[in-house]
N, CA, C and O atoms as a Tinker XYZ file with bonds, in Angstrom:
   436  protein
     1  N      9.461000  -20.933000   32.045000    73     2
     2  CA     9.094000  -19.533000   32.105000    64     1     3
     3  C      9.695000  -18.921000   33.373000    63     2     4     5
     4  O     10.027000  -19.611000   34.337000    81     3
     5  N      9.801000  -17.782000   33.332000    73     3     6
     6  CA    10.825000  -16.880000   34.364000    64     5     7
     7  C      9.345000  -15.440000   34.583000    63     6     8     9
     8  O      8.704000  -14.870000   33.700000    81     7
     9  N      9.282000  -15.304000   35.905000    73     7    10
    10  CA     8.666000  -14.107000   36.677000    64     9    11
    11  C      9.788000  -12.927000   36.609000    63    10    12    13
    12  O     10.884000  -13.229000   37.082000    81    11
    13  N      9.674000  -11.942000   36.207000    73    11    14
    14  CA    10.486000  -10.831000   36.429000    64    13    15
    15  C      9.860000   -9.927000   37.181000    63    14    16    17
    16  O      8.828000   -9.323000   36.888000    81    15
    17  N     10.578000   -9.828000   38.282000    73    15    18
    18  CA    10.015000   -8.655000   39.654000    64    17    19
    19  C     10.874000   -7.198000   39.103000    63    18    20    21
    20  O     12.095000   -7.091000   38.996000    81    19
    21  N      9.998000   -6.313000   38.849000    73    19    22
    22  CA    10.627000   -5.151000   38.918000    64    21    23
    23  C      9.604000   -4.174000   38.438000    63    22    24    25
    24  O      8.579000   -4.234000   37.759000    81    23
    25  N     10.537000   -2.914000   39.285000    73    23    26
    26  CA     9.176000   -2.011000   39.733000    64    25    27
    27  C      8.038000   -1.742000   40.297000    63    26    28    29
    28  O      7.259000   -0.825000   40.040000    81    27
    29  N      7.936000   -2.884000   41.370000    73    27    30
    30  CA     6.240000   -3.280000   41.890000    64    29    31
    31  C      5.399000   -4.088000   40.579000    63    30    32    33
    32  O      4.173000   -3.973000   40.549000    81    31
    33  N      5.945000   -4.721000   39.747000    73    31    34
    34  CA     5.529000   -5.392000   38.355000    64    33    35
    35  C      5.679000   -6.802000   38.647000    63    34    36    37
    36  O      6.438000   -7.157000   39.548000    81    35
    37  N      5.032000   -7.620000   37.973000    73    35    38
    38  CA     5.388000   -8.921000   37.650000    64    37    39
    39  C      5.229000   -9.428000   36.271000    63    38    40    41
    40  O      4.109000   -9.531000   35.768000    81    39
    41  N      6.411000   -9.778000   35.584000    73    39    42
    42  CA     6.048000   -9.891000   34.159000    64    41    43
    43  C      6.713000  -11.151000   33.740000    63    42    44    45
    44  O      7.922000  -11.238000   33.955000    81    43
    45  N      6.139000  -12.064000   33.216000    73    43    46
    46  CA     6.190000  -13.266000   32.782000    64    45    47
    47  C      6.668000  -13.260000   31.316000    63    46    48    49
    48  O      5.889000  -13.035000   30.389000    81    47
    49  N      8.082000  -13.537000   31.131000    73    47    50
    50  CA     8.642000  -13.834000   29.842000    64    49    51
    51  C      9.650000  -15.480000   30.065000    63    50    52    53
    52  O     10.019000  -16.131000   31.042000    81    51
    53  N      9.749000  -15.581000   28.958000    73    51    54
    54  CA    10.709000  -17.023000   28.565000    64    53    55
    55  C     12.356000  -17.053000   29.171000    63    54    56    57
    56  O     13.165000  -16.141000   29.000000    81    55
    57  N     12.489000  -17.710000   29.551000    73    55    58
    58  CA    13.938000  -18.606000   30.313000    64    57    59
    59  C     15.116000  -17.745000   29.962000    63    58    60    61
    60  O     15.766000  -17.141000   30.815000    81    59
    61  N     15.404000  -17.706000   28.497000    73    59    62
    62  CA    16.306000  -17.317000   27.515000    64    61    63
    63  C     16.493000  -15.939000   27.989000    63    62    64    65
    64  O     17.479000  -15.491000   28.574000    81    63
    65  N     15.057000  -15.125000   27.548000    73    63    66
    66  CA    15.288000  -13.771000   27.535000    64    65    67
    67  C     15.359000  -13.198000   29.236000    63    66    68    69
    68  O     16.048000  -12.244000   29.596000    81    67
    69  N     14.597000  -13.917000   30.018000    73    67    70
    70  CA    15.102000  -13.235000   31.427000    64    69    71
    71  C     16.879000  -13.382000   31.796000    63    70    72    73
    72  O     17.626000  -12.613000   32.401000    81    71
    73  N     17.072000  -14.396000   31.296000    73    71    74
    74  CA    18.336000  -14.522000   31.380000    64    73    75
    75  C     19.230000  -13.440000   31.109000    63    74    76    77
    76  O     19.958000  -12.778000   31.849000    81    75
    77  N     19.014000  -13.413000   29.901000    73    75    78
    78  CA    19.894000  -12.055000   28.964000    64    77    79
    79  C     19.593000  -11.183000   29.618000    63    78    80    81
    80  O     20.635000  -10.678000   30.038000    81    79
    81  N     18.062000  -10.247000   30.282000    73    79    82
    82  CA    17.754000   -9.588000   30.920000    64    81    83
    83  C     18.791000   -8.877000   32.149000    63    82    84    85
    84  O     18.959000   -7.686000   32.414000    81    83
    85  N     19.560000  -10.428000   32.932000    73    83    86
    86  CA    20.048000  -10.413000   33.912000    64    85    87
    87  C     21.259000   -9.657000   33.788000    63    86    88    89
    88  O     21.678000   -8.839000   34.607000    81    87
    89  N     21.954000  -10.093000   32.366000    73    87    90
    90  CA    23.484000  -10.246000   32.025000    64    89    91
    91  C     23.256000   -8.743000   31.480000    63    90    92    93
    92  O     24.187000   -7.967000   31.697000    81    91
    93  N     22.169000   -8.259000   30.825000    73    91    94
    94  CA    22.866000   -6.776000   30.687000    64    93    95
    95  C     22.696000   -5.848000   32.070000    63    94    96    97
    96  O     23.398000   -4.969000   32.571000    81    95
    97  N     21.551000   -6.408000   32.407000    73    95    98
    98  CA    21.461000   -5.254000   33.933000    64    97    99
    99  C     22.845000   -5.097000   34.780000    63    98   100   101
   100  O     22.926000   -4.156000   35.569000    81    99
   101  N     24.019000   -6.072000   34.617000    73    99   102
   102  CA    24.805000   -6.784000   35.450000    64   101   103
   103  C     25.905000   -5.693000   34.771000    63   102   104   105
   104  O     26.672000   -4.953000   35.387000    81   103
   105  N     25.714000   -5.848000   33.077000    73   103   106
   106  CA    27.189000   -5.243000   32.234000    64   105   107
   107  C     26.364000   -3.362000   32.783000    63   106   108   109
   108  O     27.104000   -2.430000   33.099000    81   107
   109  N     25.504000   -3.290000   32.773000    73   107   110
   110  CA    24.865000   -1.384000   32.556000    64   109   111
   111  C     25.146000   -1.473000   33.972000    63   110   112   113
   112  O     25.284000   -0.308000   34.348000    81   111
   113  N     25.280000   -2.152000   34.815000    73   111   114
   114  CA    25.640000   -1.721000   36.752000    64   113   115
   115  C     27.388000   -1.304000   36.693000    63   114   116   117
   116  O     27.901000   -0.522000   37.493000    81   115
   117  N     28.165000   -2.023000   35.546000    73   115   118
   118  CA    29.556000   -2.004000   36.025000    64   117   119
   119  C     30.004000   -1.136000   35.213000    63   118   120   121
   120  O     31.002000   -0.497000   35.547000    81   119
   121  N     29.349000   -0.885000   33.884000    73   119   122
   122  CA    29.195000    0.611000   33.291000    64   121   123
   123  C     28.536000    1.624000   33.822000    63   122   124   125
   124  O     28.206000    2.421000   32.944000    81   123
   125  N     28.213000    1.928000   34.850000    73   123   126
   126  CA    27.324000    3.156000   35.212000    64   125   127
   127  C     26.708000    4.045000   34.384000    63   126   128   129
   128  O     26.531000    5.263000   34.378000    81   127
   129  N     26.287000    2.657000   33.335000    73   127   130
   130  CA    25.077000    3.449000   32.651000    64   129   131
   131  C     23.330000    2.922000   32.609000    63   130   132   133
   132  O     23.008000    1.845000   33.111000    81   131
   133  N     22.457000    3.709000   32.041000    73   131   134
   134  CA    21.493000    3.070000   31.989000    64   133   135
   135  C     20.749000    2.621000   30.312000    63   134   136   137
   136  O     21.265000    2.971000   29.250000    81   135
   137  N     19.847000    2.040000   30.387000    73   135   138
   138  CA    19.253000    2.047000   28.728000    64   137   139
   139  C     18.007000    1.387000   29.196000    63   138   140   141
   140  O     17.721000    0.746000   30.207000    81   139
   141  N     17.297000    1.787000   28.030000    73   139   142
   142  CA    15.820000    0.795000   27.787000    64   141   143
   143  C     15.768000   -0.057000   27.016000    63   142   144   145
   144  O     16.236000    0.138000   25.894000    81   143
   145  N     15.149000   -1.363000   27.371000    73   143   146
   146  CA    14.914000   -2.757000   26.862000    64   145   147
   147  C     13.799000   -2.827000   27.042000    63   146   148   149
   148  O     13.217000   -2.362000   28.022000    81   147
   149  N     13.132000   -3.626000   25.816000    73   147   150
   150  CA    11.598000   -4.055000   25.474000    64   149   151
   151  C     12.289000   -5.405000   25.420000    63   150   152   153
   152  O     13.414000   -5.774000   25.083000    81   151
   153  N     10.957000   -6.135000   25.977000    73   151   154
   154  CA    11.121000   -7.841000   26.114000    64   153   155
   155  C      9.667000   -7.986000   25.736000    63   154   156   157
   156  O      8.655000   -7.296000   25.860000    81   155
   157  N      9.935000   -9.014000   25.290000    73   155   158
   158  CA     8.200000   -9.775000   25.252000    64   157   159
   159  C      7.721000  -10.505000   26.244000    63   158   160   161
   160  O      8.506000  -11.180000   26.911000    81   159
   161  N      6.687000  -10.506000   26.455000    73   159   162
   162  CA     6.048000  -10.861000   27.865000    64   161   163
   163  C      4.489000  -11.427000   27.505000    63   162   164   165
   164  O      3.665000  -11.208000   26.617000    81   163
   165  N      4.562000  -12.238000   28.646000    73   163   166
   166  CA     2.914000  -12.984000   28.740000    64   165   167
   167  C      1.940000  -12.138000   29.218000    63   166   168   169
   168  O      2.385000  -11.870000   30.334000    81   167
   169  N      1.077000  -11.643000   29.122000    73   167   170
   170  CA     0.523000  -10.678000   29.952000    64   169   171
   171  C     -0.604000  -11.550000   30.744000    63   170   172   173
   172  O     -0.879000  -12.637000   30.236000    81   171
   173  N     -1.114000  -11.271000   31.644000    73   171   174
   174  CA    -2.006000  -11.793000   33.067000    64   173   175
   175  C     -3.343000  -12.897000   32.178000    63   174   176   177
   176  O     -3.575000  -14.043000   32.565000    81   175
   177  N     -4.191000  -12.139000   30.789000    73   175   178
   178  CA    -4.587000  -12.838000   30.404000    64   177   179
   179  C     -4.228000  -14.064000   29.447000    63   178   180   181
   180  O     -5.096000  -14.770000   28.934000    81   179
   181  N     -2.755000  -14.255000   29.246000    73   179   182
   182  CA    -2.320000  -15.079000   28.179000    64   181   183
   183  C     -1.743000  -14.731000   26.911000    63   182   184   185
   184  O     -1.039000  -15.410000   26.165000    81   183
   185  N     -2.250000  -13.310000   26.774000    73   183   186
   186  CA    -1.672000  -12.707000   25.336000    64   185   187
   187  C     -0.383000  -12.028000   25.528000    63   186   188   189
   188  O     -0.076000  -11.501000   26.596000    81   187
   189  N      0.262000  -12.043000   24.635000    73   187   190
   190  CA     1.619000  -11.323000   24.386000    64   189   191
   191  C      1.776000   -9.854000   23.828000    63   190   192   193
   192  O      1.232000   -9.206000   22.933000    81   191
   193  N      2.638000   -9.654000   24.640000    73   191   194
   194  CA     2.772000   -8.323000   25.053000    64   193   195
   195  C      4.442000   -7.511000   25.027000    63   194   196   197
   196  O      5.320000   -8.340000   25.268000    81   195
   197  N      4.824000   -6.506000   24.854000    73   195   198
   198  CA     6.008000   -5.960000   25.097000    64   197   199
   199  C      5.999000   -5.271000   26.408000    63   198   200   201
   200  O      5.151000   -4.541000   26.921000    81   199
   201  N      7.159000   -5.685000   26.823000    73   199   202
   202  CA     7.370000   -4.399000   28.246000    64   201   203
   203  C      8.860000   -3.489000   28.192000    63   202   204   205
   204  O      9.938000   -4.069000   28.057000    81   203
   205  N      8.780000   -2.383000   28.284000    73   203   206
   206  CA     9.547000   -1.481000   28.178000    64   205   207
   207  C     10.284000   -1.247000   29.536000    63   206   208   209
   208  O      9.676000   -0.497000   30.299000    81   207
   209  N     11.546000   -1.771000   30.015000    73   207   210
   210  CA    12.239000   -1.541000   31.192000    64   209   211
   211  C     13.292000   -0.461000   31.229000    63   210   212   213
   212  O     13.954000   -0.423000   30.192000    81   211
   213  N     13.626000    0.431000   32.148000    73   211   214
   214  CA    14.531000    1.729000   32.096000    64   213   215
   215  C     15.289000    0.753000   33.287000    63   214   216   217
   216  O     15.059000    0.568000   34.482000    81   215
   217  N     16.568000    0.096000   32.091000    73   215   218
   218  CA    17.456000   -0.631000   33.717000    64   217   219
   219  C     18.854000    0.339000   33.654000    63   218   220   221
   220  O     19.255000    0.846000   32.605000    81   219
   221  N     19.506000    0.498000   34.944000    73   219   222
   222  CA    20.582000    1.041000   35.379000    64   221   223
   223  C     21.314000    0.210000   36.242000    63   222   224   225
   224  O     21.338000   -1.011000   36.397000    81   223
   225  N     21.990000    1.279000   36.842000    73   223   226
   226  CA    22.801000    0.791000   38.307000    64   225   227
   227  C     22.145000    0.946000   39.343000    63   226   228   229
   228  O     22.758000    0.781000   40.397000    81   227
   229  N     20.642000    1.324000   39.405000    73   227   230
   230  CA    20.305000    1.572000   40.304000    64   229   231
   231  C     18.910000    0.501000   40.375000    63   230   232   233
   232  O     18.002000    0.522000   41.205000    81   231
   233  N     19.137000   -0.617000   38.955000    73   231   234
   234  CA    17.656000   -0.865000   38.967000    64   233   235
   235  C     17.872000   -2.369000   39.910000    63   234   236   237
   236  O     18.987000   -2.879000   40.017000    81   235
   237  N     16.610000   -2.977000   40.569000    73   235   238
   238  CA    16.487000   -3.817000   41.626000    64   237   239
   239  C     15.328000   -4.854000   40.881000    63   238   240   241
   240  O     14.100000   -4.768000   40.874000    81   239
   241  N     16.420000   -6.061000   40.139000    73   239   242
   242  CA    15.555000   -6.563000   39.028000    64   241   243
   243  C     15.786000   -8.344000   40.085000    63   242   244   245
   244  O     16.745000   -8.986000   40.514000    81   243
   245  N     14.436000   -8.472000   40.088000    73   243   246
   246  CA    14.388000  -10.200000   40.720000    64   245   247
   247  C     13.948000  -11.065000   40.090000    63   246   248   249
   248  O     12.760000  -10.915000   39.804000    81   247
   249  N     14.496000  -12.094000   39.674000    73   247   250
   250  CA    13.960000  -13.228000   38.048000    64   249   251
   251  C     13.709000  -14.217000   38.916000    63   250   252   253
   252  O     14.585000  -14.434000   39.754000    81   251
   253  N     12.293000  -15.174000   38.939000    73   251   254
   254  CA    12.293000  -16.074000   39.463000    64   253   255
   255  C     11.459000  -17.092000   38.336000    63   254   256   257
   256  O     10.640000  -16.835000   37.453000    81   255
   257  N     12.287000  -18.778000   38.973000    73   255   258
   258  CA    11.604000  -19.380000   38.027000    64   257   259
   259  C      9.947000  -19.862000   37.948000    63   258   260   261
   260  O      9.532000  -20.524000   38.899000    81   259
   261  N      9.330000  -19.648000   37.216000    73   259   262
   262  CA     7.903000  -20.076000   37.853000    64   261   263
   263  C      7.005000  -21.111000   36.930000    63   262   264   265
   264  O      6.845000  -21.239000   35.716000    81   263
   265  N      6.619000  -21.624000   37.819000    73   263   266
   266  CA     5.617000  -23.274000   36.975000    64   265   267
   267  C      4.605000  -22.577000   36.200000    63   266   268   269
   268  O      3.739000  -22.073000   36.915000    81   267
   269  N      4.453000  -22.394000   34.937000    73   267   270
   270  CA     3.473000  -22.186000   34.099000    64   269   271
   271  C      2.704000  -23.043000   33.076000    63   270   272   273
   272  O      3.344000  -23.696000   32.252000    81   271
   273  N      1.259000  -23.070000   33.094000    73   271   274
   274  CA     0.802000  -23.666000   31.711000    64   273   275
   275  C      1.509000  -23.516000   30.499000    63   274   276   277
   276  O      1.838000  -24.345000   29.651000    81   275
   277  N      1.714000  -22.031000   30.600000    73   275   278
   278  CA     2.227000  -21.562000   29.492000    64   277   279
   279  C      3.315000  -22.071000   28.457000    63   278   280   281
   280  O      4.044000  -22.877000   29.036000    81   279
   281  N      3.725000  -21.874000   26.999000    73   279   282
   282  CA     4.790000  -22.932000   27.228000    64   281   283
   283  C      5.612000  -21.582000   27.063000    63   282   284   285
   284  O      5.266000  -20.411000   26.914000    81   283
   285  N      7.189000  -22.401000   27.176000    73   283   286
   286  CA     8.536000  -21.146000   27.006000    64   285   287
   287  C      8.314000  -20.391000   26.144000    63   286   288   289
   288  O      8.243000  -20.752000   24.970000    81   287
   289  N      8.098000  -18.747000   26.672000    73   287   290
   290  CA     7.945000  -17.538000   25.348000    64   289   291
   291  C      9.638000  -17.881000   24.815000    63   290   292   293
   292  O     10.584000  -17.918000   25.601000    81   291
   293  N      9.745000  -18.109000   23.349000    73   291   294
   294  CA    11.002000  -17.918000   22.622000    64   293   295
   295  C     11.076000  -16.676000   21.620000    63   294   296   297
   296  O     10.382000  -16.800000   20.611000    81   295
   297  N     11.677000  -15.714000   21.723000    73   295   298
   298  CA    12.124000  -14.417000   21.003000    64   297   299
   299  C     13.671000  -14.691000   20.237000    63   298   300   301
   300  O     14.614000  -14.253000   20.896000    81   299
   301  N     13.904000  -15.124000   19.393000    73   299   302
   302  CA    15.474000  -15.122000   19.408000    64   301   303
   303  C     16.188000  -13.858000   19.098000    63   302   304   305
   304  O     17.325000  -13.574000   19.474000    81   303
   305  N     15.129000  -12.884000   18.123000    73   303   306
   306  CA    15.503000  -11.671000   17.860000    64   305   307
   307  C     15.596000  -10.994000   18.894000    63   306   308   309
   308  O     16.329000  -10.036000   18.647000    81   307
   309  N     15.226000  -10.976000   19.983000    73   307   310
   310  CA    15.110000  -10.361000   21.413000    64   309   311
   311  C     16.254000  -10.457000   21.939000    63   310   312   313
   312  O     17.093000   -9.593000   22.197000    81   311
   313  N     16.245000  -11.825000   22.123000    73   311   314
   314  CA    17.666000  -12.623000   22.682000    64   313   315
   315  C     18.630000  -12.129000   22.099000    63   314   316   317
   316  O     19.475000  -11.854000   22.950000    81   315
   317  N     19.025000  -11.817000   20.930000    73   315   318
   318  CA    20.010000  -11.510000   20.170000    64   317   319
   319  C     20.172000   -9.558000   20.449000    63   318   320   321
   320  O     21.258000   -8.979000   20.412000    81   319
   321  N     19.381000   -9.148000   20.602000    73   319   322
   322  CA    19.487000   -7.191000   20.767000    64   321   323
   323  C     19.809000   -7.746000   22.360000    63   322   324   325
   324  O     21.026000   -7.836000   22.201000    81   323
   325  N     19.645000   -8.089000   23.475000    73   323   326
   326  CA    19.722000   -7.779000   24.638000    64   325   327
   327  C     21.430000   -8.611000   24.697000    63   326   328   329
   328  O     22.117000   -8.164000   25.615000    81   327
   329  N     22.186000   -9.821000   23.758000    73   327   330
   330  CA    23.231000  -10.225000   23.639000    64   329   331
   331  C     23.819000   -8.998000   23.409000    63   330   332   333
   332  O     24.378000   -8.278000   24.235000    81   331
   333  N     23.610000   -8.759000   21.910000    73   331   334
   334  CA    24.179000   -7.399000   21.383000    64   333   335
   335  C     23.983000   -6.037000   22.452000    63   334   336   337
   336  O     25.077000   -5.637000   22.849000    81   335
   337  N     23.229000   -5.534000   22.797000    73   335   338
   338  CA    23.331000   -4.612000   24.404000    64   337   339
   339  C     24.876000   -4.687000   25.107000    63   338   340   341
   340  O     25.904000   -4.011000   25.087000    81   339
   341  N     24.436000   -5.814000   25.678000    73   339   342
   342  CA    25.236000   -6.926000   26.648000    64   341   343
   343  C     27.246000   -6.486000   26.181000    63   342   344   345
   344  O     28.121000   -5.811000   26.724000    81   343
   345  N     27.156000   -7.374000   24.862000    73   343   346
   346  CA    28.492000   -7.429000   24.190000    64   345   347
   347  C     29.196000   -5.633000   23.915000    63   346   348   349
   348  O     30.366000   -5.258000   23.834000    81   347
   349  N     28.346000   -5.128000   23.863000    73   347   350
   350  CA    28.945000   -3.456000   23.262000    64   349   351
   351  C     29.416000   -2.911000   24.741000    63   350   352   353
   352  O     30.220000   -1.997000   24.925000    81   351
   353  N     28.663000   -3.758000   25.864000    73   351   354
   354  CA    29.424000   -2.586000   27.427000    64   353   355
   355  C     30.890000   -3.647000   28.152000    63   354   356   357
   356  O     31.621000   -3.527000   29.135000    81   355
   357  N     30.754000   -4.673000   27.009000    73   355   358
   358  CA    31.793000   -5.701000   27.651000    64   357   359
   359  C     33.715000   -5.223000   26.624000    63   358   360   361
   360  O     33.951000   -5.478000   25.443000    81   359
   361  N     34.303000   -4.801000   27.233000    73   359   362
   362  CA    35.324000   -4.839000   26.563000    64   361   363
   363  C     36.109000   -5.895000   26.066000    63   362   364   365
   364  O     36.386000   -6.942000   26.650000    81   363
   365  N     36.493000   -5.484000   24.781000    73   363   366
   366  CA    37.000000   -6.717000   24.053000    64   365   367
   367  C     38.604000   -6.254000   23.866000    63   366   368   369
   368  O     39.094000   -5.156000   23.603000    81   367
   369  N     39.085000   -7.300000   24.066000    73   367   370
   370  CA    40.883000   -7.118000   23.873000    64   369   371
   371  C     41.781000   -7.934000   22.508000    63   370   372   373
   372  O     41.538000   -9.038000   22.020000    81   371
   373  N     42.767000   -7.041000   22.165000    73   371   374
   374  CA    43.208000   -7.376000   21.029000    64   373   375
   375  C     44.434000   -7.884000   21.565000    63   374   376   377
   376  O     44.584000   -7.282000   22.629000    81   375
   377  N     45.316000   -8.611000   21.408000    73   375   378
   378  CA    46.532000   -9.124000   21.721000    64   377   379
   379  C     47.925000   -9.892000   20.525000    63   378   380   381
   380  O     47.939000  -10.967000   19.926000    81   379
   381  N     48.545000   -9.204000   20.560000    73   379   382
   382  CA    49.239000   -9.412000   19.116000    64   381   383
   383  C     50.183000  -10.557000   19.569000    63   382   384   385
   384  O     50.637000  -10.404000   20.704000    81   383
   385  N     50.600000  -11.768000   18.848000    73   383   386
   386  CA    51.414000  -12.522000   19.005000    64   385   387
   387  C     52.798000  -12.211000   18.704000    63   386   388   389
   388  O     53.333000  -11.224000   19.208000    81   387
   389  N     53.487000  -13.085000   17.819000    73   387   390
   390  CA    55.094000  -12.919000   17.706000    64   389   391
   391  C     55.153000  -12.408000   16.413000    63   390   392   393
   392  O     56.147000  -11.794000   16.024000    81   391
   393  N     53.702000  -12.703000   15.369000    73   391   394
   394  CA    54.392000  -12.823000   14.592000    64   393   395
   395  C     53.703000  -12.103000   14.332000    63   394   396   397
   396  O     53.257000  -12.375000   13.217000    81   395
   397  N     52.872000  -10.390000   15.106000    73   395   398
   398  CA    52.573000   -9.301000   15.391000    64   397   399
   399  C     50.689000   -9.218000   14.801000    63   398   400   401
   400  O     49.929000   -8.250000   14.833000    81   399
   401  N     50.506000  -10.256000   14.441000    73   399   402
   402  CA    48.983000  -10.478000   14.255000    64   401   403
   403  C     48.366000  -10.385000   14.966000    63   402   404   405
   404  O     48.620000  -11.302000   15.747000    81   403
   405  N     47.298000   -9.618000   15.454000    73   403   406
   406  CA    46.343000   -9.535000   16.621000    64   405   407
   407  C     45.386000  -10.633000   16.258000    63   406   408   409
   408  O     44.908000  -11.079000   15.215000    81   407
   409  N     45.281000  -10.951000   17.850000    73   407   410
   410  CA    44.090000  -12.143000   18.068000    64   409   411
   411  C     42.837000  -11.436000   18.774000    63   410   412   413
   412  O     43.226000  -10.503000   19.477000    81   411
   413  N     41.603000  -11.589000   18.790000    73   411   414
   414  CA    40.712000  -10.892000   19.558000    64   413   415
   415  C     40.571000  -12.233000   20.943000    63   414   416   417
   416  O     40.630000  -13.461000   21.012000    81   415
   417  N     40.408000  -11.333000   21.661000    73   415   418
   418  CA    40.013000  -11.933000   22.886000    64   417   419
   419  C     38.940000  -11.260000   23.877000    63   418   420   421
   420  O     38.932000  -10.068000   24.188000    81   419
   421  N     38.287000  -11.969000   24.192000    73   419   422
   422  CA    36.801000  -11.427000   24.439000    64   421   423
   423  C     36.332000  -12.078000   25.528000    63   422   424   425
   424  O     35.117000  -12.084000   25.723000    81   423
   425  N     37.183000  -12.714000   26.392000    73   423   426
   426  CA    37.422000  -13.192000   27.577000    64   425   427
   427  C     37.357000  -12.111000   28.690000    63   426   428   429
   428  O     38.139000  -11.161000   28.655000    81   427
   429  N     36.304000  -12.262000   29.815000    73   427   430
   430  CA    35.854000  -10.674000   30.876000    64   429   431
   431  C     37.006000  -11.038000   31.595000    63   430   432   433
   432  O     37.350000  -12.173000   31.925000    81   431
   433  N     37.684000   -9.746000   31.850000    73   431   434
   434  CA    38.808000   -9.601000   32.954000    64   433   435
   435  C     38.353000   -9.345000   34.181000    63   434   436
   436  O     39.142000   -9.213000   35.117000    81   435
């Protein structure tokens, strides 16, 4: 489980999704844009919960790992919209060979 510091908040979600968390805050800083993300989260008494984050270039997001009873919150549908987020601010490149067929390449410059 992963602590997410942000906003004067502390919100307890799964490994996976703080992760992803990280990687779009990272792609919306080098896009100078912002968006909102809902994650699922543990809330203080144990029950699950959504949290609604407004991240930018300006947002000051701290993920730490933390020892919990709890076991790993897993979202994959989560995981997969904050990938998809992620992938739409990352540019993707087309590159044509000899024999003028484009290849995608999706490798960050």
């Amino acid at each position: 489980m992963k602590t997410i510091l942000y906003a004067g908040s502390e919100l307890l979600t799964g490994d996976e999704i703080a992760d992803e968390l990280m990687s779009l805050s990272q792609a919306l800083a080098e896009a100078h844009a912002a968006d909102t993300v809902a994650i699922p989260v543990i809330s203080p008494d144990g029950r699950p919960g959504i949290a609604s984050l407004l991240v930018g270039p300006a947002s000051q997001i701290v993920v730490l790992t933390t020892s919990s009873d709890q076991s790993d919150l897993v979202d994959a549908d989560a995981v997969a919209r904050l990938r998809e987020k992620t992938r739409r601010l990352r540019p993707v490149i087309g590159v044509a060979d000899d024999t003028g067929d484009t290849a995608r390449w999706t490798e960050e410059l």
